[in-house]
C-alpha positions in Angstrom: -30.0 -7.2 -12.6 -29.0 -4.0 -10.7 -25.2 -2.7 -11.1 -23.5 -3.4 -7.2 -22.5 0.4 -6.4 -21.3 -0.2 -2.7 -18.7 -2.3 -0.7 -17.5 -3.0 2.1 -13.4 -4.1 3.2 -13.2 -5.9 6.4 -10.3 -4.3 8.0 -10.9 -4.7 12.0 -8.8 -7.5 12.7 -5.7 -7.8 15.6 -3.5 -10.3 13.2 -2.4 -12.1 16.0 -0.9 -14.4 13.9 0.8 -12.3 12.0 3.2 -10.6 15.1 5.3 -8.8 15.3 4.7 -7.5 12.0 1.4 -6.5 13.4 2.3 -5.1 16.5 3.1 -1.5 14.8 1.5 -2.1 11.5 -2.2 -2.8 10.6 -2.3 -6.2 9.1 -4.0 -4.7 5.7 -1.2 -2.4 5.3 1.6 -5.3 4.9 2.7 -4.8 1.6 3.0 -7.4 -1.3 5.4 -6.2 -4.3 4.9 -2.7 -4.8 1.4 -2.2 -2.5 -0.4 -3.1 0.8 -2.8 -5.3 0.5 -5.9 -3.0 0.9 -4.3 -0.6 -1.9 -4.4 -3.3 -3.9 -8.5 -3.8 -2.9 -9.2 -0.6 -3.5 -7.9 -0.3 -6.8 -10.0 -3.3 -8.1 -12.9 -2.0 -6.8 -12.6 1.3 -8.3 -12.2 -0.9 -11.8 -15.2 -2.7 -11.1 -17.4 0.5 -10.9 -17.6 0.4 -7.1 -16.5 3.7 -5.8 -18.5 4.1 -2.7 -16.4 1.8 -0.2 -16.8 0.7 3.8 -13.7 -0.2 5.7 -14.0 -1.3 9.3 -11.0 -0.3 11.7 -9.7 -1.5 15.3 -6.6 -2.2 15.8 -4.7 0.6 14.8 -7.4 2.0 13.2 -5.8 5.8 13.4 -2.7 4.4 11.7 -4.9 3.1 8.5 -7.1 5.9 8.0 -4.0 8.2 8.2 -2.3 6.0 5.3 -5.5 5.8 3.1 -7.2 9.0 3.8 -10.8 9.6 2.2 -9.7 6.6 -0.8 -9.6 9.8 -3.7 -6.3 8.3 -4.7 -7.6 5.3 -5.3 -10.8 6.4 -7.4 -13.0 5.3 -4.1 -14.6 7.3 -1.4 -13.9 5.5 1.9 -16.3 5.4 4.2 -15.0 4.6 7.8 -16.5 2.6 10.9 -14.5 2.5 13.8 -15.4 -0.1 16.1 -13.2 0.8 19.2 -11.1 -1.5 20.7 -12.5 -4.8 20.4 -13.4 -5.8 16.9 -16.8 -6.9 16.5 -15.7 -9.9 13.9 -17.1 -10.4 10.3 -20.8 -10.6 10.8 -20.8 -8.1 13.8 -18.5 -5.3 11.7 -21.0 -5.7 8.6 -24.0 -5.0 10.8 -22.6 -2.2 12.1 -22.2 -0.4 9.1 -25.5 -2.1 7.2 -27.3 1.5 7.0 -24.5 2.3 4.1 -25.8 -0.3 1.6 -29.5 0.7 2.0 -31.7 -1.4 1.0 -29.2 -2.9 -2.6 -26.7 -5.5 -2.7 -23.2 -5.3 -1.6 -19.8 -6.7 -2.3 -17.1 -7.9 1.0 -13.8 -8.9 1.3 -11.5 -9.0 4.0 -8.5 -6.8 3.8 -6.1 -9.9 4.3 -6.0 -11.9 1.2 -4.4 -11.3 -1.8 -5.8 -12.2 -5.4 -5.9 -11.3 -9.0 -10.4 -11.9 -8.7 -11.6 -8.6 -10.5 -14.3 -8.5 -7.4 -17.0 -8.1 -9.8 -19.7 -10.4 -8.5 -23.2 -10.2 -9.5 -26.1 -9.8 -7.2 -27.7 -13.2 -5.3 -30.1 -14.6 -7.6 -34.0 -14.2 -7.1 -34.8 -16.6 -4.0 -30.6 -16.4 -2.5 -29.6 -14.1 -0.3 -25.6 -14.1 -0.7 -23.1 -15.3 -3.6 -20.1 -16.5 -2.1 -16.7 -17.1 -4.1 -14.6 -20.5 -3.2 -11.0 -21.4 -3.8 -9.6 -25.0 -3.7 -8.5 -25.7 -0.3 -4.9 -23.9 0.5 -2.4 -26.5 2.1 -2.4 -25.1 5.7 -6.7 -25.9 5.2 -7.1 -29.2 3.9 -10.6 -29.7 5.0 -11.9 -26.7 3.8 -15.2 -24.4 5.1 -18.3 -25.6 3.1 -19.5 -28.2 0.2 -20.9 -27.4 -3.2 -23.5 -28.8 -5.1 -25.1 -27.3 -8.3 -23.7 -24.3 -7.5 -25.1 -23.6 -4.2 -23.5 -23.9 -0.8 -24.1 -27.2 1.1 -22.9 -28.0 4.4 -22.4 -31.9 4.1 -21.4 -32.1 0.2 -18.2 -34.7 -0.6 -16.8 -31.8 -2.6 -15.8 -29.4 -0.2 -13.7 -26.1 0.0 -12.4 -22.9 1.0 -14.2 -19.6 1.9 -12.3 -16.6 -0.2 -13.0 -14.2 1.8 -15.0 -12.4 -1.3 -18.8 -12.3 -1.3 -21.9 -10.6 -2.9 -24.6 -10.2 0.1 -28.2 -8.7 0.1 -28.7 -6.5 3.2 -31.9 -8.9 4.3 -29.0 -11.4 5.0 -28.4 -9.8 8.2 -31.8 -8.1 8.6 -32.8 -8.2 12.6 -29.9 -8.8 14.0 -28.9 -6.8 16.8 -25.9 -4.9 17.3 -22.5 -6.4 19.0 -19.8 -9.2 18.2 -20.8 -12.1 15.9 -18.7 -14.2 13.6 -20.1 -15.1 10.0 -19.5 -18.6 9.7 -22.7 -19.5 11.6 -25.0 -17.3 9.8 -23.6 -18.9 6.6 -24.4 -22.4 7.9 -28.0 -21.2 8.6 -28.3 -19.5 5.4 -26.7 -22.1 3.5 -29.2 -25.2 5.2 -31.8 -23.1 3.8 -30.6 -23.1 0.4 -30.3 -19.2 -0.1 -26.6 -19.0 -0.8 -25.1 -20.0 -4.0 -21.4 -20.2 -4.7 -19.0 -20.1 -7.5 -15.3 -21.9 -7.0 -12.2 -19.6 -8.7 -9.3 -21.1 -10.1 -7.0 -18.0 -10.1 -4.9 -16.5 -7.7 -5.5 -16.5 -4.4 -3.6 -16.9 -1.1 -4.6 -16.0 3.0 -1.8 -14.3 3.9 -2.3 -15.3 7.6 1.5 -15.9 8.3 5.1 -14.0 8.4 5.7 -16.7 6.4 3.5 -17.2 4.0 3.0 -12.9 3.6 7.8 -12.9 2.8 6.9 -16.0 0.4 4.1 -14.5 -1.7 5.9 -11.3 -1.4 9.4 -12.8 -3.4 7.1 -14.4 -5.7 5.5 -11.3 -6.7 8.5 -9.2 -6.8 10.3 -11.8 -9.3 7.4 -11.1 -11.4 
């Protein structure tokens, strides 16, 4: 089993949900406690041996790359892909920047969630093409993204939850396809029907910070701590 040496922090998106705090402020850069919440990415990977690092910019871009700079402070080397004005979503911002990885497996996580996961994930297995990492299903998503069964990712299982946002992938997961916007969820479905993606369900902290709300809540709770 080879040692995962690259990643990649998907950091493109608008927040719409999160105005105004967005309006002037990337959406990775709200802070929790005492750091934003890509800091807080970037220091875990650094501490999971992963130093080389892609981060995907929009919105705001300028303002992010200004705050992070080349990642040395962080023990990472960031490598940036600016995608212009229009983010290219999940699947589309990964293929733009596939050439980093080469031809090895590779770690993603979007810049918005906040957990205490180490992001060490191992490579897919022989025969899978990505390991994905679930969370039980937060209140405000009851019904969850995908089922799992024997550890691997089924689309109709009874016992169904939520998509972390964390994920080992091999770049022939999104070999051929061509440049341009794409979401993820449908290449997952694909993948997952043909049984090469395997998932693992973690019990720890985790929380989308998709919300004003929910971002002031988790940030007093850390604070207290």
């Amino acid at each position: 089993m080879s040692v995962i040496k690259r990643a990649m922090v998907l950091a493109a998106g608008r927040g719409e949900r999160m105005r105004p705090l967005t309006d002037k402020t990337p959406k990775p850069l709200l802070r929790v406690g005492s750091q934003t919440l890509i800091e807080r990415h970037l220091v875990k990977l650094a501490r999971a041996g992963i130093h080389e690092v892609a981060v995907n910019v929009s919105w705001l871009g300028s303002v992010l790359q200004a705050a992070l700079g080349n990642g040395s402070r962080y023990e990472v080397r960031i490598h940036w892909f600016d995608e212009g004005p229009e983010p290219l979503e999940t699947a589309g911002g990964i293929v733009n920047a596939l050439k980093f990885f080469a031809d090895e497996p590779f770690v993603v996580v979007n810049a918005d969630v906040y957990t205490d996961h180490s992001l060490q994930l191992a490579e897919p297995a022989a025969g899978r093409l990505a390991s994905l990492v679930l969370v039980p299903n937060p209140p405000q998503h009851p019904r969850g993204d995908f089922g799992l069964e024997c550890d691997e990712l089924r689309i109709g299982a009874s016992s169904r939850y939520t998509f972390a946002g964390i994920a080992c992938y091999h770049p022939k997961f999104f070999a051929g396809l061509a440049s341009g916007k794409r979401p993820l969820k449908p290449l997952l479905d694909l993948a997952a029907g043909a049984g090469l993606v395997s998932a693992a369900v973690y019990a720890g902290v985790w929380e989308d910070v998709g919300t004003p709300e929910r971002l002031a809540a988790l940030d007093a709770k850390v604070r207290k701590i």
